[in-house]
C-alpha positions as CSV (number, residue, x, y, z in Angstrom):
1,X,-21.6,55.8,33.3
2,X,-24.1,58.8,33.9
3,X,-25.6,60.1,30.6
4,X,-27.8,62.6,31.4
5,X,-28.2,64.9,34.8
6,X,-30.8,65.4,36.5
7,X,-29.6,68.2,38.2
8,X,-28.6,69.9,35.1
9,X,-32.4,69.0,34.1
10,X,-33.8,70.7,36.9
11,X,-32.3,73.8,35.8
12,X,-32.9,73.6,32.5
13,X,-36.8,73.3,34.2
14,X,-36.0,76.8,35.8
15,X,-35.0,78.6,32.6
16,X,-38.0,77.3,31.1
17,X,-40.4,78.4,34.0
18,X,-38.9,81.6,33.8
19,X,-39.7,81.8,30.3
20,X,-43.3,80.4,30.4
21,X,-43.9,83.1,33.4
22,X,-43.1,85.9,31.7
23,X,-44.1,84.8,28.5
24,X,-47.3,87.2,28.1
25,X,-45.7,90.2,30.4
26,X,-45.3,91.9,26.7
27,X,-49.1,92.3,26.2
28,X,-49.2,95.0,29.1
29,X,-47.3,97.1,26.8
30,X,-49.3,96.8,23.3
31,X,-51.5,99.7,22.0
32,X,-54.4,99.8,20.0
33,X,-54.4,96.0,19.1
34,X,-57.2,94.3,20.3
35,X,-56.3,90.6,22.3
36,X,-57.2,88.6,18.7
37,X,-54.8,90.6,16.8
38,X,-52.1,90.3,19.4
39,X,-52.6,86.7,19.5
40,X,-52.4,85.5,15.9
41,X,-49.2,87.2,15.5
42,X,-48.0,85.5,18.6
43,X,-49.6,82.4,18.1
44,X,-47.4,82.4,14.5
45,X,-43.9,82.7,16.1
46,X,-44.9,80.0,19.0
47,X,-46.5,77.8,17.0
48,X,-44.7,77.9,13.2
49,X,-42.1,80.2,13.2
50,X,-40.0,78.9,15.9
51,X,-40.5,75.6,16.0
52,X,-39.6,75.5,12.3
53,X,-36.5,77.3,12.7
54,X,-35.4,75.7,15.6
55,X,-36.3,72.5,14.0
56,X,-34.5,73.1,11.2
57,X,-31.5,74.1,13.3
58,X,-30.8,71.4,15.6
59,X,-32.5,68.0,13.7
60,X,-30.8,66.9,11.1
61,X,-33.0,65.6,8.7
62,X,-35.8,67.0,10.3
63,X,-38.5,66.7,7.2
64,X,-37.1,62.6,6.6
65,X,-37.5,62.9,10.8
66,X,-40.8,63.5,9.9
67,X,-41.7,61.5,7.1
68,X,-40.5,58.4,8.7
69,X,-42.6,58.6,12.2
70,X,-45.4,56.1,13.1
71,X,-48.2,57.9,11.5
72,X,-50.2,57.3,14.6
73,X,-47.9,58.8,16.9
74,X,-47.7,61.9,14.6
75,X,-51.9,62.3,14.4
76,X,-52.2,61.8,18.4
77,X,-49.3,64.7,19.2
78,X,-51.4,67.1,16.4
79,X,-54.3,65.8,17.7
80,X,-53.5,66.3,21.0
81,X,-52.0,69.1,20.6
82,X,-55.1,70.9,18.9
83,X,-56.9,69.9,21.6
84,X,-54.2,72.0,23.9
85,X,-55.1,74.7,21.3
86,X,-58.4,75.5,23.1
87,X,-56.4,75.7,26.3
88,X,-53.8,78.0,25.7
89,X,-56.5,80.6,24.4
90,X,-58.6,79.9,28.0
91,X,-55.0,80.4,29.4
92,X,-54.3,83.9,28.2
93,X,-58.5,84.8,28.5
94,X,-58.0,84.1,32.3
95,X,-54.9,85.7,32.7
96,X,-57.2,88.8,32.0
97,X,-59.8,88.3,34.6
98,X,-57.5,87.0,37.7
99,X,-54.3,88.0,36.8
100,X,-50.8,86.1,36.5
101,X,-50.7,84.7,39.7
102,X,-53.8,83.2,40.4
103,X,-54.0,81.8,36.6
104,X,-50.8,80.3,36.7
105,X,-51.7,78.3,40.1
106,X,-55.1,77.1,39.2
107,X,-54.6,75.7,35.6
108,X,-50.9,75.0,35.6
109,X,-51.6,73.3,39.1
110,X,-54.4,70.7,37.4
111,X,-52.1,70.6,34.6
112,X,-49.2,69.4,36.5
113,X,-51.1,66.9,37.8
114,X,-53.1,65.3,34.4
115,X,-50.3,65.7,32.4
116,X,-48.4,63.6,34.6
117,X,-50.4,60.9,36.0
118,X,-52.1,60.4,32.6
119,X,-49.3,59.6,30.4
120,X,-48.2,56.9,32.9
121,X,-51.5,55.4,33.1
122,X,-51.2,55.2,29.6
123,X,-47.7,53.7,29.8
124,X,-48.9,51.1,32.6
125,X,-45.9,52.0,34.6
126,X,-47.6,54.0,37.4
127,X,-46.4,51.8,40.1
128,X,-42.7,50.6,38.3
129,X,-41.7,54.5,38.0
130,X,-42.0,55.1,41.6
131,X,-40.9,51.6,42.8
132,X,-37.1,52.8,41.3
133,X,-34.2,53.8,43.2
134,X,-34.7,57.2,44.2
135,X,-38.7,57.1,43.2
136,X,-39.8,57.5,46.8
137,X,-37.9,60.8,47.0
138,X,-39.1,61.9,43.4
139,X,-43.1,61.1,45.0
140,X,-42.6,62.9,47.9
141,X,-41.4,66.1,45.7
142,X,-44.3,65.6,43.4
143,X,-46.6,65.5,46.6
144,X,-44.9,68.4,48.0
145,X,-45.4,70.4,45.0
146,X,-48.9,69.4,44.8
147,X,-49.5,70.7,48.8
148,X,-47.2,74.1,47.5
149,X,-49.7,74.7,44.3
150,X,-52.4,74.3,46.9
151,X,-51.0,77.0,49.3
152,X,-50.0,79.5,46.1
153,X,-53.9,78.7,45.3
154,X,-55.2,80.0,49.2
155,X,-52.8,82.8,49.0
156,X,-54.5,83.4,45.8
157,X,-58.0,83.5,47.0
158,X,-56.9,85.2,50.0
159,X,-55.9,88.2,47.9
160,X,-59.1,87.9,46.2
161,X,-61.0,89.1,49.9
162,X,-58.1,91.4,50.6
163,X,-59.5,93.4,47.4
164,X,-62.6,95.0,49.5
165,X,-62.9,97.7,47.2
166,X,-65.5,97.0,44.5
167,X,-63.6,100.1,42.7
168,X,-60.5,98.6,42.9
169,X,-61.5,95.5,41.7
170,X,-63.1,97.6,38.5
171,X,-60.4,99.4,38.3
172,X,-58.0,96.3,37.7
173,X,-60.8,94.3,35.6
174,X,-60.7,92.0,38.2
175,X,-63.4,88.8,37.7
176,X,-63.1,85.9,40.0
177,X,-66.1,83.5,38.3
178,X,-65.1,84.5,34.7
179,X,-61.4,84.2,35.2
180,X,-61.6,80.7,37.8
181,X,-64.1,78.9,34.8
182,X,-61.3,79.8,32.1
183,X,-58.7,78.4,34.3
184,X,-60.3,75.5,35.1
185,X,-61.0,74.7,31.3
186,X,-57.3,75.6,30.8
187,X,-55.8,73.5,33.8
188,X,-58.0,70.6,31.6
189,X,-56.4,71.1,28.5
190,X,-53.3,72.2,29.4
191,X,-52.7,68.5,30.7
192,X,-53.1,67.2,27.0
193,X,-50.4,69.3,26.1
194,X,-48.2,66.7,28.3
195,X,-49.6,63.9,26.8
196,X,-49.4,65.3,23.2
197,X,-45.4,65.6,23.9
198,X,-45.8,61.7,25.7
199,X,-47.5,60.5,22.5
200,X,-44.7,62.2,19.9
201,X,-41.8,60.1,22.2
202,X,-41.8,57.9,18.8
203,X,-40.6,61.0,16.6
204,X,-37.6,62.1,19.1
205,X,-36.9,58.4,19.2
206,X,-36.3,59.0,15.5
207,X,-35.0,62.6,14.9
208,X,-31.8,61.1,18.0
209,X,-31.1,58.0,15.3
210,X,-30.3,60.8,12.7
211,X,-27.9,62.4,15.4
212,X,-30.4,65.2,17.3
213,X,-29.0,64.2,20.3
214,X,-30.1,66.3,23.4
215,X,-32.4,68.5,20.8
216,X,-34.3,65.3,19.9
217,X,-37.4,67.1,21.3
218,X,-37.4,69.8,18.6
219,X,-38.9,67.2,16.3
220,X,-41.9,66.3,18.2
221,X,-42.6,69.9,19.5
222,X,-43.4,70.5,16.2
223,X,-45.8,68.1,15.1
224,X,-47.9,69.8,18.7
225,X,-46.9,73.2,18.1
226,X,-48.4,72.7,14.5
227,X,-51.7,70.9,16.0
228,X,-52.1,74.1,18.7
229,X,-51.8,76.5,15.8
230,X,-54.4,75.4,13.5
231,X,-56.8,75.8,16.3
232,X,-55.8,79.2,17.2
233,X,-55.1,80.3,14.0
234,X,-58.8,79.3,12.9
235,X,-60.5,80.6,16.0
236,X,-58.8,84.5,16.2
237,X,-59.1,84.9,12.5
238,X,-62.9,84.2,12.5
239,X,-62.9,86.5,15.9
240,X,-60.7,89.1,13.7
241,X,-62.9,89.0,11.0
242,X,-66.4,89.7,12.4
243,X,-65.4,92.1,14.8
244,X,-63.1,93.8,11.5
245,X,-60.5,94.6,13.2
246,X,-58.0,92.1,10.5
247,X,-57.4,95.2,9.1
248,X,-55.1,96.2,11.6
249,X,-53.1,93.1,11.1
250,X,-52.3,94.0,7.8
251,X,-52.5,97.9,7.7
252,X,-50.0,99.6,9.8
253,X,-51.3,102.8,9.0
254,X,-54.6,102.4,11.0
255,X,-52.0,102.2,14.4
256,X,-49.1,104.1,12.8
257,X,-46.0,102.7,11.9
258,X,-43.9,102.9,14.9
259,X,-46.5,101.4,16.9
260,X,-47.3,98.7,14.6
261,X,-43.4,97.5,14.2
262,X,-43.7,98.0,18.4
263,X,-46.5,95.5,18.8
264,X,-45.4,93.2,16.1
265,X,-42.3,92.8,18.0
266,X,-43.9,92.5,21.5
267,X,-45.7,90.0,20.0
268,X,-43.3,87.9,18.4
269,X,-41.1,88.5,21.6
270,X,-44.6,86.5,23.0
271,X,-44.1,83.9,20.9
272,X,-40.6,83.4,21.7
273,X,-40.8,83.3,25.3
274,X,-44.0,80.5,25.2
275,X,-41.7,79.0,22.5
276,X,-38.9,78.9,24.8
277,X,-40.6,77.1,28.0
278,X,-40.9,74.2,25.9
279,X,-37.4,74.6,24.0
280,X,-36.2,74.2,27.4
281,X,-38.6,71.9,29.0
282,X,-37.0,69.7,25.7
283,X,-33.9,69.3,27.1
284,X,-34.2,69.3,30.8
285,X,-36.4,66.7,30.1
286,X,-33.9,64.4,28.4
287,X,-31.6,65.5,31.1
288,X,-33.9,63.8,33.9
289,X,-33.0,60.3,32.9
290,X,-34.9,57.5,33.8
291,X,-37.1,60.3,35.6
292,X,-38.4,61.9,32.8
293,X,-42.0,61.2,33.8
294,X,-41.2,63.8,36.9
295,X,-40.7,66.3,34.4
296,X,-44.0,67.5,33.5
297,X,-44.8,68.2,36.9
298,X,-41.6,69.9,37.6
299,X,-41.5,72.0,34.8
300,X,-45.2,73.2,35.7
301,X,-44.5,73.7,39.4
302,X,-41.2,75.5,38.3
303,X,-43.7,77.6,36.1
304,X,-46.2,78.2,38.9
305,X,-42.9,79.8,41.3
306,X,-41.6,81.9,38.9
307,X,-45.4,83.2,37.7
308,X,-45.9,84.0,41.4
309,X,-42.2,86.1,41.2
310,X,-43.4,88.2,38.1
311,X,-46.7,88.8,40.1
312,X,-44.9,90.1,43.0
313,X,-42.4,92.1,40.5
314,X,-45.4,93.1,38.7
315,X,-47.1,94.6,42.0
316,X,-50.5,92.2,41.8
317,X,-49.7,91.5,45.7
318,X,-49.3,95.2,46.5
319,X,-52.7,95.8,48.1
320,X,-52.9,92.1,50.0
321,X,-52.2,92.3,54.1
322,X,-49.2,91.0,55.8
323,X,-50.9,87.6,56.6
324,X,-51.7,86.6,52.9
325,X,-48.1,87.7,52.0
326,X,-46.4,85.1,54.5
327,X,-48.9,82.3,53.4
328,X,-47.4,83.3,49.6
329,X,-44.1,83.2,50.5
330,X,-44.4,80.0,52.6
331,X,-45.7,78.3,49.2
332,X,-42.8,79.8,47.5
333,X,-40.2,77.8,50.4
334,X,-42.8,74.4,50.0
335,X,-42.1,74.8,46.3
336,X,-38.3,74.8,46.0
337,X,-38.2,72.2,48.7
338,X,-40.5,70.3,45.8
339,X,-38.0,71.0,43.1
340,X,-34.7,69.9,45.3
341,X,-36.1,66.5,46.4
342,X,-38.0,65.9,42.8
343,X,-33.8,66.7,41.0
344,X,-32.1,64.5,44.1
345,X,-34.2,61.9,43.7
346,X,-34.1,61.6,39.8
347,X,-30.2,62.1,40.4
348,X,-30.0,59.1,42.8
349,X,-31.9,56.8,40.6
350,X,-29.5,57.7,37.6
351,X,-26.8,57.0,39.8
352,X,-28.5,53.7,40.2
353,X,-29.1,53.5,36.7
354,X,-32.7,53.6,37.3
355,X,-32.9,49.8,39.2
C-alpha cells in the first residue's frame, strides 16, 4: 500500500518554489526603511512568528515534542541552522547587486547540490539511495537539474554583457563582483540549511508519534528557524543601532503612519512567503517517500525556475538580445524535464516500496 506520493510531493515542491521566488518581491515596494529595518521585522515572522504559530497549530504537543528530542539533534538543527543565518543575509545582500535571477541560480544552484550530497554522506547511503528501484531515473533528474542550473547560470552571465551601457548598469545598481562573492558565500551556507533540517529528522520522528502526521516537519523547522534568527536578529540590530536608524522600527511617526503600517505588512508578508517555501518543502518532502533525499535538490531547482519566472515578470530580461533569451528559456524546458523524471522516478520506487 502507497503511503505517500511523490507526485503529490513534487507539487507541493512547486508551491513552495513559488513561494521562496517571490518571497522578497515585497521589498521593491517599501519606503523610507533602510534594508536592516526591513529585515528584522521580516526576519521575526520567518523565523519566530510563523513557525511558532504554525507549530503550535499542527503538532500536538509541540513543547513535550520538544522537550523530549535527542538533545544533540536539537543543538546541530540550531546550530546549523545559525550557521544558515549568515547565508540568508548574503542571500538577500546579493539579490541587491545582481538581481533575482542571477542570485537565485548561483547560490540556490551550490545549494542544491551541498545540501544534498552532504546529508547522505553523512548518512552513508550515497550509493544504497540511488541503487533503489527508480534511483537511476531520480539521478538522471538530479543531473539534469544540475546541467539546467548551469544553463539558467550562462543565460545569466550572458545578460550581464548584454548590459553595455555603464549607465544602465548604474542606473539599476547593478554589481557583478559584489553581488557573485555574496552569492557564492550564500550558495555555501544555504546548503547547511539542508543539513540543519537532515539533522532535526529525530524531532519530526517524535512530533509524528504524538499524531503530527504529514506536518511532522513543523517541529524541526522550528528548532532551525529559531537558530537562523538569533543570528540575524543579533547582526541587523547592531547594524540598526550604529547607523540609528532603530528609531524607525519603533517610531512610526518618523515614516508616517500609513507608510509605517504599509511596510510592516510588506514585511511580514516577507516573512510569510520565506516561511512558506519551507512549510511546503515540509510536506512535499514527506510526500517523496523513500526519495526524500531528492527533495532538497528538487525543491531548490523548483526555486531556481520559478525565480527565473518572477525575473522575467519583473522585466530584469527586458534589455537582453534574442540569443540570451532562447538559452533562458531552453534552461527553463531542461529544468521541468529535471522535475518530471526526479517525481517519476521517486513514484516508481514507492511503487516498489523502495527495494
Amino acid at each position: 500500500m502507497i503511503t505517500s506520493n511523490p507526485i503529490i510531493g513534487t507539487g507541493l515542491h512547486a508551491i513552495g518554489g513559488i513561494s521562496a521566488a517571490s518571497c522578497y518581491t515585497p521589498f521593491e515596494k517599501v519606503k523610507k526603511w533602510p534594508w536592516d529595518i526591513f529585515w528584522i521585522v521580516q526576519a521575526v515572522f520567518a523565523w519566530l512568528v510563523m513557525p511558532v504559530t504554525i507549530g503550535l497549530l499542527t503538532v500536538p504537543d509541540l513543547f513535550e515534542v520538544l522537550a523530549q528530542s535527542p538533545s544533540s539533534s536539537f543543538w546541530a538543527a540550531f546550530i546549523f541552522g545559525a550557521i544558515y543565518g549568515f547565508g540568508g543575509m548574503s542571500f538577500g545582500l546579493a539579490i541587491r547587486n545582481i538581481g533575482y535571477s542571477l542570485t537565485y541560480t548561483i547560490a540556490i544552484g551550490i545549494s542544491a547540490v551541498f545540501g544534498t550530497i552532504v546529508p547522505m554522506m553523512i548518512n552513508g547511503k550515497l550509493i544504497e539511495y540511488f541503487t533503489m528501484a527508480g534511483g537511476g531515473i531520480v539521478l538522471t533528474g538530479m543531473i539534469i537539474s544540475i546541467l539546467g542550473v548551469m544553463l539558467c547560470g550562462k543565460a545569466g552571465f550572458m545578460k550581464e554583457k548584454n548590459m553595455t551601457d555603464s549607465r544602465e548598469q548604474s542606473k539599476s545598481g547593478f554589481n557583478m563582483k559584489k553581488g557573485l562573492l555574496l552569492a557564492l558565500i550564500a550558495g555555501i551556507l544555504s546548503g547547511v540549511w539542508g543539513i540543519s533540517l537532515e539533522m532535526g529528522n529525530p524531532i519530526s520522528e517524535i512530533a509524528a508519534q504524538h499524531g503530527a502526521g504529514h506536518f511532522e516537519g513543523n517541529a524541526k523547522l522550528l528548532v532551525s528557524s529559531l537558530g537562523c534568527l538569533l543570528t540575524n536578529l543579533t547582526w541587523f540590530t547592531v547594524i540598526a543601532v550604529r547607523n540609528g536608524s532603530i528609531s524607525l522600527l519603533f517610531n512610526a511617526n518618523k515614516t508616517g503612519r500609513k507608510v509605517y503600517a504599509k511596510n510592516m505588512g510588506l514585511s511580514a508578508l516577507t516573512g510569510l512567503l520565506w516561511y512558506g517555501q519551507f512549510f511546503f518543502y515540509g510536506l512535499g518532502h514527506v510526500e517523496m517517500g523513500h526519495f526524500r533525499f531528492a527533495s532538497w535538490v528538487l525543491h531548490m531547482t523548483m526555486l531556481i525556475f520559478f525565480s527565473y519566472i518572477i525575473g522575467i515578470i519583473m522585466k530584469e530580461w527586458k534589455e537582453v538580445k534574442t540569443k540570451t533569451y532562447f538559452i533562458l528559456i531552453l534552461a527553463l524546458l531542461i529544468l521541468t524535464c529535471s522535475f518530471i523524471l526526479i517525481s517519476y522516478g521517486s513514484y516508481l520506487g514507492e511503487m516498489a516500496g523502495g527495494n
